[in-house]
C-alpha positions, 0 to 999 in steps of 0.5 A: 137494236137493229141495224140500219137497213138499205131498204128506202122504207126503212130509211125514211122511217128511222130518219122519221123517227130521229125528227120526232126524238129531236123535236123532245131533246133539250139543248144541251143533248142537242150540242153534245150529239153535234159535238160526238166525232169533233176532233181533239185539238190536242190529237196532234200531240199524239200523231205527230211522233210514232213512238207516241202513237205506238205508246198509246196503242199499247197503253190501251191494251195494258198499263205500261211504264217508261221503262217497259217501252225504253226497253221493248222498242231499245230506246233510251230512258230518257227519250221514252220518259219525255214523250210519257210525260208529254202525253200526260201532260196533255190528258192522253195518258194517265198514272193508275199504279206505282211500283217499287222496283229495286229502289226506284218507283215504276210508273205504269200507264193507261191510255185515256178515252181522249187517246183514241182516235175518231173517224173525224180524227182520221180525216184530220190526219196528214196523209204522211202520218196515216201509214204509220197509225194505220200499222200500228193499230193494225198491229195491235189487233193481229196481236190481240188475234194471236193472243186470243188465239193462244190461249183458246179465247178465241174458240170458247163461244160459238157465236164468235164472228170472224167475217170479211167480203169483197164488196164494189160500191159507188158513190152513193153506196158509200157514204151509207156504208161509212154511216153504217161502220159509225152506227156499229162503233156505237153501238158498241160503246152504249153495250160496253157503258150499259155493262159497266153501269149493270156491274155497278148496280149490282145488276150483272155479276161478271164480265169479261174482255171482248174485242171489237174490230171494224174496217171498211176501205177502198181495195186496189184494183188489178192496175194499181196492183201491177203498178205497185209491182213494178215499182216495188221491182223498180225500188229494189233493182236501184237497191241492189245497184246501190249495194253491188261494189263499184270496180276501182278506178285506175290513177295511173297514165291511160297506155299509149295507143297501139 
């Protein structure tokens, strides 16, 4: 299992091999492969509300309840209980346990494979909504960080990898980075699926959770960030003039001129 190399050689072999596998796939790997990454054409289901995004990311991590996220996030019931039962209707989430509480049945939840967002996904998303999913899965991850941290995961193997770098591309360098973030996220996926077949074939006796995190952007350069300074400085001398009280206006008659 070795990664894409930037070296031409290797491209054209790995590119020479992949034309040798396809000439021995039968249609049907054919139109599964060009089907991976398509876009869910219920996502917007999901995107379309933050609360149902933040739902979501949660529901991935531990199964959770209505009545769990009403009062974590100081909503009403009924408002969180309606946008649980419209993600299940469409298949993003799913019942994996009910518990008795005080009379009543709690429902927990568990996010689905079609809940999580693809790179085709992202790329479909309007531009307003980006900011709020971006944060939230951004989120969720410095959560995980943290918790792993606490209680001493984070530290128990040595070949944990912690790793980022400024990097400059152009626009051919990038189109092969994006390819090689896909490759990783893969990957990952084939390793997670073959440790779940092993564990039940009896072939492995244990697991335990990992997490996996990947991102590659494009960072602002020293204008744009001068640029954004000045108007986070613009936006909060207009607030504190909003904020600063207004001296009353006199209604009685102007004083005659002297």
């Amino acid at each position: 299992m070795t990664p894409p190399s930037n070296a031409k050689t290797n491209r054209k072999q790995a590119k020479a091999a992949q034309k040798k596998a396809s000439t021995k796939r039968k249609p049907t790997a054919e139109a599964r492969e060009r089907a991976t990454g398509l876009v869910d054409p219920d996502i917007v289901v999901v995107t379309k509300d933050p609360l149902r995004v933040q739902i979501v990311s949660l529901a991935t991590q531990r199964p959770i309840a209505p009545s769990d996220f009403s009062r974590d996030v100081g909503i009403p019931l009924n408002v969180a209980s309606y946008h649980f039962q419209v993600l299940r209707k469409h298949g993003f989430l799913e019942v994996v346990e009910e518990v008795k509480v005080r009379g009543s049945t709690k429902h927990l939840h568990v996010a689905t494979k079609r809940a999580f967002l693809s790179d085709a996904d992202w790329g479909a998303l309007e531009e307003s909504l980006r900011p709020g999913v971006a944060g939230q899965a951004l989120q969720d991850f410095n959560l995980r960080v943290a918790q792993a941290m606490e209680t001493g995961t984070f530290y128990d193997r040595k070949d944990v990898r912690l790793y980022w770098i400024p990097v400059d591309f152009d626009e051919i360098s990038w189109p092969e980075f994006v390819k090689l973030m896909a490759w990783a996220c893969q990957e990952v996926s084939t390793l997670n699926d073959e440790t779940v077949q092993r564990r039940a074939n009896g072939e492995s006796q244990e697991s335990f959770p990992a997490t996996f995190a990947i991102a590659g952007f494009p960072s602002p350069t020293t204008s744009q960030l001068k640029a954004a300074e000045r108007e986070k400085r613009k936006r909060e001398r207009k607030s504190k003039a909003k904020a600063a009280p207004h001296p009353a206006k006199s209604k009685g008659r102007k004083p005659p001129k002297a």
